[in-house]
N, C-alpha and C positions, 0 to 999 in steps of 0.2 A: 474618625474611626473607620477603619475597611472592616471587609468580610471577607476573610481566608479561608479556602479550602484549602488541607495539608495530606499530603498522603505519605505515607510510609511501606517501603514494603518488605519484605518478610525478611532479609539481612537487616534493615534497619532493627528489626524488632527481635532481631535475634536470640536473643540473653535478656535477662532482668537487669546485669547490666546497661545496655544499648537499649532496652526501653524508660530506662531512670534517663540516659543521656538525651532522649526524645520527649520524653516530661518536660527536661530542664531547657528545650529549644522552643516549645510551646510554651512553656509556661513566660517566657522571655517575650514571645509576640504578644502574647493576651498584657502583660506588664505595659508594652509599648501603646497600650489603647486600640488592639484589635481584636475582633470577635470571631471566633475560632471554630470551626469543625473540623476532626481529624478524620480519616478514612485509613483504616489498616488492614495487613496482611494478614496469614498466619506467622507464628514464629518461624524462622529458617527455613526447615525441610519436613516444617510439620505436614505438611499437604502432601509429601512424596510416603511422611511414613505412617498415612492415614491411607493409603492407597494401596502400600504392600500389606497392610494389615487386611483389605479389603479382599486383595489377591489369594492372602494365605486361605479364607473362607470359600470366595468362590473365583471360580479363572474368570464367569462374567456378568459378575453383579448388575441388579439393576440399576438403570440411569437413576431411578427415583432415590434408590437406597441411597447409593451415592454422594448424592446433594444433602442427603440426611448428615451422613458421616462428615462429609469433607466440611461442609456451613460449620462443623465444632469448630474448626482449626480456628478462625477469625474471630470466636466466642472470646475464647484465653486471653488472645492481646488484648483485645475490648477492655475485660475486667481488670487484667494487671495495669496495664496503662492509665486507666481512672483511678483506680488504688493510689500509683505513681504520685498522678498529679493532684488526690486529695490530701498527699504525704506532704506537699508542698505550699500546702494552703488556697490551691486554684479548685474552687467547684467546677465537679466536670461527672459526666453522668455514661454508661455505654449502651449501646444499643443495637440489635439485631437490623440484618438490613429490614425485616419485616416490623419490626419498633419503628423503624427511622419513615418506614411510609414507601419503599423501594417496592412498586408493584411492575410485577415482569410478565411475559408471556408462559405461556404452560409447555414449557421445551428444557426438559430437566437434563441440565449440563452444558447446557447453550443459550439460556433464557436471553431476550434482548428485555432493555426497560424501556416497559409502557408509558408509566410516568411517575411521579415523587409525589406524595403527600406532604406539604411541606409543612403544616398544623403545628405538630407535634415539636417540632424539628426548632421552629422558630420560637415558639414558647421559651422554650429551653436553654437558647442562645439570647433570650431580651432578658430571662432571670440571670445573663452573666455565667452560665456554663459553657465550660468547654466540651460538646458533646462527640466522643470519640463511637466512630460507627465502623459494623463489621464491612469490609469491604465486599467483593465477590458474590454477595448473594442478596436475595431479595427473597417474596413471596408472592406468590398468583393472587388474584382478585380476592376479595368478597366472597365468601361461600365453600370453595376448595383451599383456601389459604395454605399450599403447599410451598414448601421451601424450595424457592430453586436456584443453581447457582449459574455466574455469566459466562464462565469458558474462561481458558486462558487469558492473564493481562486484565481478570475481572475488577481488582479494585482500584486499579487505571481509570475504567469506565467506569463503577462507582462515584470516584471521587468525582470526577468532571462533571455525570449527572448531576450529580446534588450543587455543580458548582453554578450549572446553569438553570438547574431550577430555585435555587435561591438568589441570583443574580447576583453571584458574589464579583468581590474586587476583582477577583483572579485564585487561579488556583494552583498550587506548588504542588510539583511531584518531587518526593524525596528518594535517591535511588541509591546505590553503590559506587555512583561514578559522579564525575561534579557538573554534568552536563549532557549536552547531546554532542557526539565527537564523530568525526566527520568519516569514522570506520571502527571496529569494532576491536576498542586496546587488547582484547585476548589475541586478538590476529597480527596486530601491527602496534608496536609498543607507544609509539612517537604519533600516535591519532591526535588529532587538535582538536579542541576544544572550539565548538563556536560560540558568538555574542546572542545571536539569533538565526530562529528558519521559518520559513513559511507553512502554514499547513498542509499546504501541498505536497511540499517541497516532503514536510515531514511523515506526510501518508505513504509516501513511495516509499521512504526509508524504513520506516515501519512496518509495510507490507511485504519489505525485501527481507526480514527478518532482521533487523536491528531493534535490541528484547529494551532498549530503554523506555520505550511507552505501545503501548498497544494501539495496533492502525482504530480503535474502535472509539479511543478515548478522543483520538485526533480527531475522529470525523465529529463526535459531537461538539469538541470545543470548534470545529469550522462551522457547522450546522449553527450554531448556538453563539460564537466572538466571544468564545470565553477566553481572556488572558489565562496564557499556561506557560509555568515557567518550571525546567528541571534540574534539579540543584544536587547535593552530593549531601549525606545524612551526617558526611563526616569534617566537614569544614565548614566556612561561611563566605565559599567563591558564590558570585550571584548569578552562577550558573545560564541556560540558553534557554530566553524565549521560544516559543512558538507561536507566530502572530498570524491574526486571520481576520478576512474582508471586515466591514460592520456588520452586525447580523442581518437578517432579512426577516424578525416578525415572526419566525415559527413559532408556531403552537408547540406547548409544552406536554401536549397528549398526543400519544404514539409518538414518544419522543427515538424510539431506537427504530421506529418502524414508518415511520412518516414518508414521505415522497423521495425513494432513494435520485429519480432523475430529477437536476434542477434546470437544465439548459438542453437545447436540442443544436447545435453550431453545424455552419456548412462554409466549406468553401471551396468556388467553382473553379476558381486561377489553377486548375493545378494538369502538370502530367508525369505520366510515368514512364519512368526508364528501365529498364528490365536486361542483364546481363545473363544470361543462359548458358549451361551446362560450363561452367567456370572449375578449373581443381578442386577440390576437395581439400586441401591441405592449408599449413599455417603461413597468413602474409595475403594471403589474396585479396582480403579484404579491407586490410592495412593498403596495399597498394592502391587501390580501385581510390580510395577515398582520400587518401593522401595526396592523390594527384587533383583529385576535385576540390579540395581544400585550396591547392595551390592556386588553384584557378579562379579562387571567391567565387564558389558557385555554392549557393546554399539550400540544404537539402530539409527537408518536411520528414517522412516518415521512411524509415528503412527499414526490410524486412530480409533474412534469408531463409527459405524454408529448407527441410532436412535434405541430408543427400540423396542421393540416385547413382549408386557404383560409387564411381571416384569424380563424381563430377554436383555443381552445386548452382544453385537458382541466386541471384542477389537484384532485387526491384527498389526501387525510391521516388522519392517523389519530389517534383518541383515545381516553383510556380510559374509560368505560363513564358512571361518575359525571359527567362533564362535558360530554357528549352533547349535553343540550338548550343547552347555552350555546354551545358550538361552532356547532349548529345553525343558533341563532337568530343568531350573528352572520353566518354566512354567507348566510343567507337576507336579512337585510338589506343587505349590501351587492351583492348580484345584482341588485338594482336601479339602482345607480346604476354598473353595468358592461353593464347592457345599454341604457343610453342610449346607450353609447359604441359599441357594433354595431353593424356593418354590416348593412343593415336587409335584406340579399340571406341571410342566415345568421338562422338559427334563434334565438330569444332565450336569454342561457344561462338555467342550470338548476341547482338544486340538489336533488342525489341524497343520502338516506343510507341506507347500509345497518348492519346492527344482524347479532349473532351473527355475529360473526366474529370470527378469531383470528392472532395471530402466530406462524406454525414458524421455526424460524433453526437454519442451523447454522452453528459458529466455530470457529474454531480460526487458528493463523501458519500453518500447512503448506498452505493454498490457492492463496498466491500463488503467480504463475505457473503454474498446474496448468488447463488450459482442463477438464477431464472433472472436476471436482468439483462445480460448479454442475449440469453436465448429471447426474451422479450423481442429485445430489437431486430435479431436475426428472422424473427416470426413475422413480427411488423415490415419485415422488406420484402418479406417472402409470400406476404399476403397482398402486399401493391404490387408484386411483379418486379421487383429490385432483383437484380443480380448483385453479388458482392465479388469483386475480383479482387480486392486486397482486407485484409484484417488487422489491427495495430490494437493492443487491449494497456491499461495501466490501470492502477487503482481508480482515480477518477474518472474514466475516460475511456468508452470504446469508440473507436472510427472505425469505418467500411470507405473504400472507396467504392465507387461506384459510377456508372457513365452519368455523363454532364446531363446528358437530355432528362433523365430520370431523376434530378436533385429533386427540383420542387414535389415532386408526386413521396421522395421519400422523406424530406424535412417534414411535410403535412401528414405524414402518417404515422411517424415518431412524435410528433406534437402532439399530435392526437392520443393516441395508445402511452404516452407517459404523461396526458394531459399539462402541458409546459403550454401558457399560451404566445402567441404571436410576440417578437419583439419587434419596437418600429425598423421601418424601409432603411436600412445600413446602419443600422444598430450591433458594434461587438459582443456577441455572444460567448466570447471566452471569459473565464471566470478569472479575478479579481486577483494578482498575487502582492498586491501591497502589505505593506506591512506597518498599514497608519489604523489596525481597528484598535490600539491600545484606549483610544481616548474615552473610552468605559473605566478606566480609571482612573475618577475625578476628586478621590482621597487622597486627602497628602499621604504617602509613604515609602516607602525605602525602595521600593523596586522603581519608580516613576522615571528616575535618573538615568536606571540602563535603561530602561525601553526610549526613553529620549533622546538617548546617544545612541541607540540604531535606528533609531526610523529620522533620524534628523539628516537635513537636504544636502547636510557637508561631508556623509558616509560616503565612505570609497567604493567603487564602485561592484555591484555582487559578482564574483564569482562565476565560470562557467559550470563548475561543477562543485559543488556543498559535501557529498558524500558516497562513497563507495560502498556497498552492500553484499553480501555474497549470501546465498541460500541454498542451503547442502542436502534440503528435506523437499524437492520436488521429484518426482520421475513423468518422463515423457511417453505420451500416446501419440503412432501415427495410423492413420487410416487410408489405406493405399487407394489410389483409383475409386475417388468418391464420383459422383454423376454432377458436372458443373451446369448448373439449374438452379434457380428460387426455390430456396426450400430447404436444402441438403444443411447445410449450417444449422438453421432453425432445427430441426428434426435431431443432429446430434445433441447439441446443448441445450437440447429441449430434453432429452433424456437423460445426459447426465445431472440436470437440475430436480429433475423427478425424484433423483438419486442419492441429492443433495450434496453432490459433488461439485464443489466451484473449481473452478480454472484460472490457468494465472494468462501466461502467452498463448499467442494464437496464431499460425502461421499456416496460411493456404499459398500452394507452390505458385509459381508461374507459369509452368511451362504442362499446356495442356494437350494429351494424347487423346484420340478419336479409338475407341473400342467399341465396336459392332455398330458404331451409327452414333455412338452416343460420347460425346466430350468428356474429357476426365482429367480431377486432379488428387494433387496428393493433400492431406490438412493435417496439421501436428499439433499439439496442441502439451502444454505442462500442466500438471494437477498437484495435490500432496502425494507424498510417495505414500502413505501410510493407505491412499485411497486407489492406487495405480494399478493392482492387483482384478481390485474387485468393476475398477470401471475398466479393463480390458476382456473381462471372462465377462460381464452384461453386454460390451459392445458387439465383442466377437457371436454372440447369439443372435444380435438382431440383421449381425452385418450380410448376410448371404439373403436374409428376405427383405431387405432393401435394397441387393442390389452393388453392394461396398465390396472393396478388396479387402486384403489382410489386415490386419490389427497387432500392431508392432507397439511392444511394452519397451523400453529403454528406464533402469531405477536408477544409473552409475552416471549421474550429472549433475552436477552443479550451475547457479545461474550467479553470475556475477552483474552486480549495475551499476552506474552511476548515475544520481540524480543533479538536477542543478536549475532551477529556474534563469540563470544567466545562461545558459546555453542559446539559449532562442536566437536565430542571428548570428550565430558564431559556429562557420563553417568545419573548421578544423577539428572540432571537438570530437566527434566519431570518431577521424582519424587518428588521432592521439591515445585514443582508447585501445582501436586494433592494431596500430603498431606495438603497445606497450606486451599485447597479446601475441604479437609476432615474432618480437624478439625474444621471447619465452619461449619461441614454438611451440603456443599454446593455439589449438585449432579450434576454429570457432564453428559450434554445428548448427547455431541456430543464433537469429539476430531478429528484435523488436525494438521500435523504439515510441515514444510519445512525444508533447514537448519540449517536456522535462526529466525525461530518462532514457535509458539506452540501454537493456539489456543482450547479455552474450550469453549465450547454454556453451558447455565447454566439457569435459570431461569432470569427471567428480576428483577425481585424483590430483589434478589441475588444480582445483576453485579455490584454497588456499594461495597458491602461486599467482595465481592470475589476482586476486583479490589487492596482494602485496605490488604487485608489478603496475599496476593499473594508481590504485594511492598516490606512490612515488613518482610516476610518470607526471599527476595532475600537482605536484608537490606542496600536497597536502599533508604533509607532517608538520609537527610543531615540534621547539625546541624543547618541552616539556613532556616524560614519560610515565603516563597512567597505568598505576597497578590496582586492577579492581580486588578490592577487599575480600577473601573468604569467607 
């Protein structure tokens, strides 16, 4: 016998119809000899039309009211769906997330879970019910017992919670679509379906705005190796794993709030190459890299920060051995990029610098967190670390920084994210296998695909899993910052005050001397809904620190590709930005990790480039997904 968590969400539970048709899928696995908890939505667009009714009362209700009203929405399904399945003859009982034992932090609209009372929960399930629970919400401690709900993608995280504090088999998300596909069918018809993805893999996708699971659900089944598997509410394809290292022993208290850093990684092999005052226009970047592809020269982290006139910054990094080939390819094609310059701009340039290093810290418990980057940025700033280069992804922020300075800055990020020491040449990169299935040691019907993907005769992964496009950021730059320890920390130490997270992060390369003192420019992406209010805060503090202007940008889109195969695999950037060239789609901003590669590009674009970029990687299937209304 397993132990299934199931989740349904608000399409599934639609109609009374499509909750009778979700009885009768449930009631089919408890028949097979498995023991059940459901986790659901509200009906359809009951949460949207609990919200304009909130509107018609007042334009800005409180957060507390809020949580009041919208926690009904998940009540309904709860009781109809038990209804359903006592019509059936399956005992099954519902319950509030504050019944189920779902105790959260005191942050009404955004609560994280502290941790699950599991008491109540398993009683319930050894008397043989199917205990169907409200998704989305929980309640605060002992003593204030207020309702509070998770934020977006709440009963995602829900369900996963209770999957890892009951240490179930695994746990099914049931969605509209029959898997995780490798782009978003509303955008691109012919999106494929995958067998499996990595957590990783799946947190970038997820964080890129791909609404099939929420980055929050991901990090806890990564924190926690809980088998997660996402299936389609209206067939019985067996849908796309998401597999993750074997767990590591967390504690099951402060389970949303526990030690967001898991790893501090360095490494010294590296240098950088820096391409200066380059066109501004579409192909530059396609070429630059295309020719270094050709060259099998393989590249670490690329960065392009915003323009300057008509001319553009492009920096990278490699490992020490390949130096002068990197080099020499860059410096030959500087020439036939400055024919193309405007002759009012400086001719570019190629810069390299040598002894220098990459610091990173990783870990799932960063997202959404805006004070963990600034953490770091604090902690280098307070050893006397310089950061010249910035590289940010869900898991994952790196600084590069000079060689001589590694060790003073790994010992100070060890410290201040308390990570202790790993032994003397120990890999400190995190784990992208995809062998932690073997937590399910009940026979049953999923065991077979997770055995045909993690089995030693699978073909080999993929450079790239999935494209992303994100049409809800807008961009902040901050002109002629003071290049000094500190300047970093001090932004994102304010915007975290502010409770603004950040997504990309790009400090220029090319630095100007005003009045004695060094400077550069830093860009940085946020949500657009927050772009507004963190430019009118920044712009006030900026002249008593010393900053230049404060440039808002709302009309952008970021396109990505993720891919744990990429590692190793030169050509891949280039493939990307030609796909972007031959669209004459101009790319204003470039970040990349190990396993993704984002482009900021115009908003008007992000569609276009979204499609162009897919095809390129040909990633389409012969099969075309129509997600259900």
């Amino acid at each position: 016998m397993a132990l299934i968590v199931q989740k349904y969400g608000g399409t599934s539970v639609g109609s009374v119809e499509r909750i009778q048709a979700v009885a009768q899928r449930v009631y089919k696995t408890v028949k097979a000899g498995n023991s059940l908890v459901v986790v659901v939505s509200a009906m359809g667009k009951t949460t949207d039309g609990l919200v304009k009714l909130a509107n018609e009362i007042s334009p800005n209700p409180s957060r507390r009211e809020m949580d009041m009203l919208l926690s009904t929405g998940e009540q309904v399904t709860i009781a109809l769906l038990s209804m359903a399945l006592q019509e059936l003859g399956q005992p099954a009982i519902s319950m509030t997330g504050a019944q189920v034992g779902i105790v959260t932090e005191a942050e009404h609209s955004r609560a994280r879970i502290l941790h699950i009372e599991t008491t109540r929960l398993t009683r319930h399930i050894n008397e043989g019910k199917v205990v169907v629970v409200a998704g989305f919400q929980g309640t605060t401690s002992a003593g204030e017992m207020e309702i509070t709900t998770l934020g977006r993608g709440g009963s995602d995280t829900s369900a996963v919670a209770i999957a890892a504090a009951l240490r179930a088999n695994f746990c099914e998300i049931y969605t509209d679509v029959p898997g995780i596909l490798t782009t978003d069918p509303r955008l691109v018809a012919e999106a494929q379906l995958m067998d499996a993805i990595t957590c990783n893999e799946m947190l970038e996708l997820a964080s890129l705005g791909a609404k099939v699971l929420h980055p929050r659900a991901v990090e806890i089944a990564r924190n926690y190796g809980v088998p997660l598997v996402v299936r389609s509410s209206w067939t019985d394809h067996p849908g796309t794993w998401v597999t993750s290292a074997k767990p590591q022993g967390r504690s099951l208290i402060n389970l949303e709030i526990a030690r967001p850093v898991d790893n501090v990684e360095f490494d010294t092999d590296q240098a950088k190459v820096a391409l200066l005052r380059v066109p501004d226009k579409p192909g530059v970047a396609a070429r630059l890299f295309g020719e270094i592809s050709r060259q099998k020269v393989d590249v670490d982290l690329i960065i392009q920060s915003i323009h300057e006139g008509n001319s553009n910054d492009i920096a990278f990094t490699v490992t020490t051995p390949i130096l002068k080939r990197a080099e020499a390819v860059t410096a030959a094609i500087a020439p036939a990029l400055r024919s193309q310059s405007n002759p009012k701009f400086d001719e570019a340039e190629v810069m390299v610098e040598h002894n220098i290093a990459k610091v990173s810290i990783a870990g799932a418990g960063m997202i959404g967190r805006p004070g963990v980057a600034a953490k770091m940025f604090a902690t280098l700033a307070a050893a006397g670390v310089n950061i010249q280069m910035i590289s940010t992804s869900e898991v994952k922020v790196s600084c590069v920084v000079n060689a001589a300075e590694c060790d003073r800055a790994v010992s100070a990020l060890r410290t201040a994210f308390e990570i202790e020491a790993k032994s003397k040449g120990e890999l400190l990169t995190p784990n992208l296998c995809t062998d932690a299935i073997n937590r399910v040691s009940t026979p049953n019907p999923c065991t077979d695909a997770i055995n045909r993907v993690s089995a030693p005769h699978s073909s080999p992964i993929p450079p790239v899993r999935g494209v992303a496009l994100d049409l809800n950021q807008a961009r902040l730059a901050i002109r002629q910052l003071p290049d000094r320890p500190g300047m970093a920390a001090k932004l994102f130490g304010l915007l975290a005050q502010h409770n603004i997270s950040v997504d990309m992060i790009i400090q220029s390369q090319r630095c100007r001397v005003i009045d004695g003192v060094p400077r550069r420019d830093i860009a940085f992406t946020v949500s657009r809904m927050d772009g507004e209010s963190a430019k009118e805060m920044l712009t006030q503090v900026a002249a008593e620190l010393g900053w230049g202007e404060v440039v808002l940008d709302s009309a952008i889109a970021k396109v990505s590709i993720v891919g744990a195969g990429m590692v190793g695999q030169p050509g891949v950037a280039a493939k990307m930005f030609e796909a972007l060239a031959q669209q004459q789609i101009n790319i204003q901003m470039i970040a990349t990790s190990e396993i993704k590669i984002s482009c900021v590009v115009a908003q008007e674009q992000g569609v276009k480039a979204l499609q162009a970029i897919h095809a390129a990687f040909g990633l389409a299937g012969s099969e075309k997904f129509v997600v259900p209304a």
